[in-house]
C-alpha positions in Angstrom: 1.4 -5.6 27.4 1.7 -9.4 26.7 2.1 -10.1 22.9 1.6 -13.2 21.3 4.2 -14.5 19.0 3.5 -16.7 15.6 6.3 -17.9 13.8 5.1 -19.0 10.4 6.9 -21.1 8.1 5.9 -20.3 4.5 6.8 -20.9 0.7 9.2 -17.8 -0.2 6.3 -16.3 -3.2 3.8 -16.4 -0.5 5.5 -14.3 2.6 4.7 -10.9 2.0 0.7 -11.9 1.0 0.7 -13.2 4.4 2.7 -10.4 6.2 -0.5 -8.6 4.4 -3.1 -10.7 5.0 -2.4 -11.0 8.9 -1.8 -7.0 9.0 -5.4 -6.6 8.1 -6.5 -8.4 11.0 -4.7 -6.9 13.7 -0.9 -7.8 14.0 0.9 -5.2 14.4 4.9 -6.3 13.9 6.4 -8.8 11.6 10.3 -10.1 11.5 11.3 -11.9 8.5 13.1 -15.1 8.9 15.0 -17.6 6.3 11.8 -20.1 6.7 9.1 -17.3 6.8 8.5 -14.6 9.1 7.5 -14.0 12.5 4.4 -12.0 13.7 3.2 -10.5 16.7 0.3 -9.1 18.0 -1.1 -8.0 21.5 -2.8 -11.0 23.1 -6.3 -9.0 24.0 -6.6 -7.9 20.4 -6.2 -11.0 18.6 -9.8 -12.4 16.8 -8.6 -16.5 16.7 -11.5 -16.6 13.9 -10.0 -14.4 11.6 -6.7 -15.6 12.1 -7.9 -18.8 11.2 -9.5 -18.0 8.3 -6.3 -16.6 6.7 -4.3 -19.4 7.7 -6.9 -22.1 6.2 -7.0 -20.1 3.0 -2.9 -20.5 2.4 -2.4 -23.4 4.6 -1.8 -25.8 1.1 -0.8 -23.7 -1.5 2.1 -21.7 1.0 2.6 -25.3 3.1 2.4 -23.0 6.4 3.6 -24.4 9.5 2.9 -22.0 12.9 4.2 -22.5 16.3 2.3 -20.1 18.7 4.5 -18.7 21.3 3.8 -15.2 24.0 6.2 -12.9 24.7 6.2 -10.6 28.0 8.2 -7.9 26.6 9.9 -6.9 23.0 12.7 -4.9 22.7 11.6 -4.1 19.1 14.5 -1.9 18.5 16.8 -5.3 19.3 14.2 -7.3 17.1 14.9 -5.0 14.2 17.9 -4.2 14.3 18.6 -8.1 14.1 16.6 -8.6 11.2 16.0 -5.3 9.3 18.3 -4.7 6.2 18.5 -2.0 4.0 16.6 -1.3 0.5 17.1 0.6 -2.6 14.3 1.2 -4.6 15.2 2.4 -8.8 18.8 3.0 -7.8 18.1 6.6 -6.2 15.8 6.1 -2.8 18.0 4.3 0.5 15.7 3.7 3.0 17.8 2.7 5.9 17.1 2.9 10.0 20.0 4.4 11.9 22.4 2.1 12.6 23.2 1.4 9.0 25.7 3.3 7.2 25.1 6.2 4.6 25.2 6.0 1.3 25.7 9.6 -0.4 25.9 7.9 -4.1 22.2 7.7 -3.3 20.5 10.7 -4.2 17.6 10.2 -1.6 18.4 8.7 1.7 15.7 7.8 4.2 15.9 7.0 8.2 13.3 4.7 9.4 13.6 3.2 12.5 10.2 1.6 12.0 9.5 -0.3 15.0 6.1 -2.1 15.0 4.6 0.1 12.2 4.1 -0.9 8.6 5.6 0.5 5.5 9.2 0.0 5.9 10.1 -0.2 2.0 10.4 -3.7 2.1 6.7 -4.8 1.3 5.5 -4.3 -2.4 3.1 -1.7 -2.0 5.5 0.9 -0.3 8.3 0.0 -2.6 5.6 0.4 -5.7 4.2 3.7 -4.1 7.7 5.3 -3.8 8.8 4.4 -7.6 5.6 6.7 -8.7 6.3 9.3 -6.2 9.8 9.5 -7.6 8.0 10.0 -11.4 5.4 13.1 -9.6 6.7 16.4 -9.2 6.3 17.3 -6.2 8.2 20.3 -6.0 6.3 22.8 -3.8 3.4 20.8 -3.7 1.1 20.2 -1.3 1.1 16.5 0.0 -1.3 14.5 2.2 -0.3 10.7 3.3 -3.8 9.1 4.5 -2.3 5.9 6.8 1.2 6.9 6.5 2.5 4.1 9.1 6.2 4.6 9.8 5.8 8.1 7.4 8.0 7.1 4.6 5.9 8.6 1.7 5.5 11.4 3.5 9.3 12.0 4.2 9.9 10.7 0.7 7.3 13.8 -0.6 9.4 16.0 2.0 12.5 15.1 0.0 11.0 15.3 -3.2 10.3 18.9 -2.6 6.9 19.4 -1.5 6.0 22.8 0.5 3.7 21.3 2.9 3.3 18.2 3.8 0.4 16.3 6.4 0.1 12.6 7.6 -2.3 10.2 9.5 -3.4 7.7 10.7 -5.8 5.4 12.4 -2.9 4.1 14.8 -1.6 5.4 18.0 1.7 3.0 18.0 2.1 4.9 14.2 1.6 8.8 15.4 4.7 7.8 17.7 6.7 6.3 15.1 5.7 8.5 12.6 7.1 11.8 14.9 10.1 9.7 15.6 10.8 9.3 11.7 10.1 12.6 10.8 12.4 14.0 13.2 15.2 11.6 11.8 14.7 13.1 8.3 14.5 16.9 9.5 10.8 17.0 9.1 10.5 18.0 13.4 7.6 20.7 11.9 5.4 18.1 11.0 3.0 15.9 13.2 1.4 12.8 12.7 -2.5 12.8 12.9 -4.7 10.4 14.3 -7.6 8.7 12.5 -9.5 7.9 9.9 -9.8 10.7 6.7 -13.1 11.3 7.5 -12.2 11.5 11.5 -9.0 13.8 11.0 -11.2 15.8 8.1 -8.2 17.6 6.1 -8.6 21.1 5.4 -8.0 22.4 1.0 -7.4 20.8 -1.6 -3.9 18.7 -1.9 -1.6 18.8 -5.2 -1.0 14.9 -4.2 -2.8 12.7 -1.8 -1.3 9.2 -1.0 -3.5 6.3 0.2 -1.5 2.9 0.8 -3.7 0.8 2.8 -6.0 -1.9 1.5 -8.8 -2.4 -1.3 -12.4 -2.4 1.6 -10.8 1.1 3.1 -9.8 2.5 -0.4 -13.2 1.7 -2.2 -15.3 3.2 1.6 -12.9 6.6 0.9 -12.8 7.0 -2.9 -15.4 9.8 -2.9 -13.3 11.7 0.1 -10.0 11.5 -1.9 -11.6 12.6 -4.8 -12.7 16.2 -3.2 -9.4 16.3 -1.6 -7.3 16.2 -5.1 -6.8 19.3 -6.7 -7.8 19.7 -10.3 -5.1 18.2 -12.4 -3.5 16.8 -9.1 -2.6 13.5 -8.6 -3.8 10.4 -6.3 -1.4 7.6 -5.2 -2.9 4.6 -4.5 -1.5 0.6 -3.2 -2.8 -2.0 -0.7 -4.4 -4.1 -3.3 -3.6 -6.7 -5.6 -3.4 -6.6 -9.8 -6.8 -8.4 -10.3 -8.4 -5.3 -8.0 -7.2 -2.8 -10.5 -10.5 -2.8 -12.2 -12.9 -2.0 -9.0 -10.6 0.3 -7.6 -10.3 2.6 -11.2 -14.1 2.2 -11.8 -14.7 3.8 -8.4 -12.0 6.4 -9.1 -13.7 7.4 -12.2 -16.9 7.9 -10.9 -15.3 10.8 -8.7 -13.5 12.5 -11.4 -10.1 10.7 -11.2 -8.5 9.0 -14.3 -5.9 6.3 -14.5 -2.3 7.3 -15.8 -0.6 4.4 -15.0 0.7 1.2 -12.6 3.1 -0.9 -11.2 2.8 -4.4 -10.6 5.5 -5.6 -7.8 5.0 -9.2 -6.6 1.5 -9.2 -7.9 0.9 -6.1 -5.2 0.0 -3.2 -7.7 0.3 0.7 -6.8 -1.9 3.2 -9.1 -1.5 6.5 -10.3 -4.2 8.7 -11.3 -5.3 12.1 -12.0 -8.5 14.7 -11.1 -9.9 15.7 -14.2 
């Protein structure tokens, strides 16, 4: 598979709205660099319209420069291991891929080798989703991760205690990664599914459900996630910015969920709410 290659110089505030921005329309892989970042996606599933579109919409404010570029074959593991560092996130989660060194004085230490998949810690809405998980109890709960990515909610639920835990999603490139991380963490028994939430259909009712994708998908599933929440259970919510707090809480509230509280990281904003 040929990829095509984009590095993109940007202005430092604007670098992870872009690594979003281009994530919704198709790349798949994204390696920071001191000027900006470089992104990659396969060349037969790249839509130059839409690409175009985002780029014309920051191409002043972020002063972009792109130079296009194709690349044969990756060695992702290489490419990441070159540019992938470490993160901490409230002084108790390292998230780490394995040829890093351990840090016990961490109380929760997480392997990602993440590959082309999204949701490394890095990006806000990861980073936002973990600092609420770390405030749930999740102590024998039961735990669903709806477009887990790499898995890294879903190991961090795993480490927080949940009895069960179940992931998906809509990505084949993920499923693999996903297996790949939860072996890493000593999670071998679970399996990542493939598909939507309404393709994969989960089965009960879920102590916690985590959803960190973007604003169109979480608005289209609101009503699913609020029959899959327990009563008194908890949905985790990110992939949107602050100003979309208000459509995404008046759509949770009109499926029994009620806002508890949010975190704002880089203007990306992850929610927590509750089924009354």
């Amino acid at each position: 598979m040929q990829y095509l290659e984009f590095k993109i110089s940007c202005a430092e505030d604007f670098r992870e709205i872009l690594i979003a921005e281009l994530s919704e329309v198709g790349f798949d892989s994204f390696l920071e660099t001191d000027t900006g970042f470089d992104a990659y996606i396969p060349e037969d599933q790249l839509d130059r319209s839409t690409y175009d579109e985002v780029i014309a919409r920051y191409a002043s404010v972020a002063d972009i420069q792109v130079v296009e570029g194709k690349m044969a074959k990756v060695n992702w593991n290489e490419e990441w291991e070159k540019h992938y560092d470490p993160i901490m996130v409230e002084n108790q989660v390292y998230v780490r891929a394995s040829f890093h060194e351990e840090k016990p004085e961490f109380p929760y230490q997480i392997l990602i080798n993440p590959k082309m998949s999204f949701g490394t810690g890095h990006h806000a809405t990861t980073y936002s989703m973990i600092a609420h998980q770390l405030e749930t109890d999740h102590q024998g709960k039961r735990v669903l991760d709806i477009g887990a990515g790499t898995g890294i909610l879903a190991i961090m639920a795993h480490l927080l205690g949940a009895s069960e835990v179940e992931a998906f999603d809509i990505d084949e490139w993920c499923v693999e990664n996903g297996d790949e991380n939860f072996s890493l963490n000593s999670m071998s028994h679970v399996k990542m599914g493939k598909g939507t939430v309404r393709e994969v259909k989960p089965q009960g009712n879920y102590d916690i459900v985590l959803a960190n994708i973007n604003k169109n998908v979480l608005l289209d599933e609101m009503e699913v996630y609020g029959t899959l929440v327990k009563p008194a259970g908890y949905l985790l919510l990110s992939g949107f910015y602050e100003h979309d707090i208000v459509d995404i809480e008046a759509s949770a509230a009109k499926h029994g969920l009620q806002l508890l509280g949010k975190k704002v990281k880089d203007n990306w904003t992850a929610l927590k709410l509750q089924k009354l």
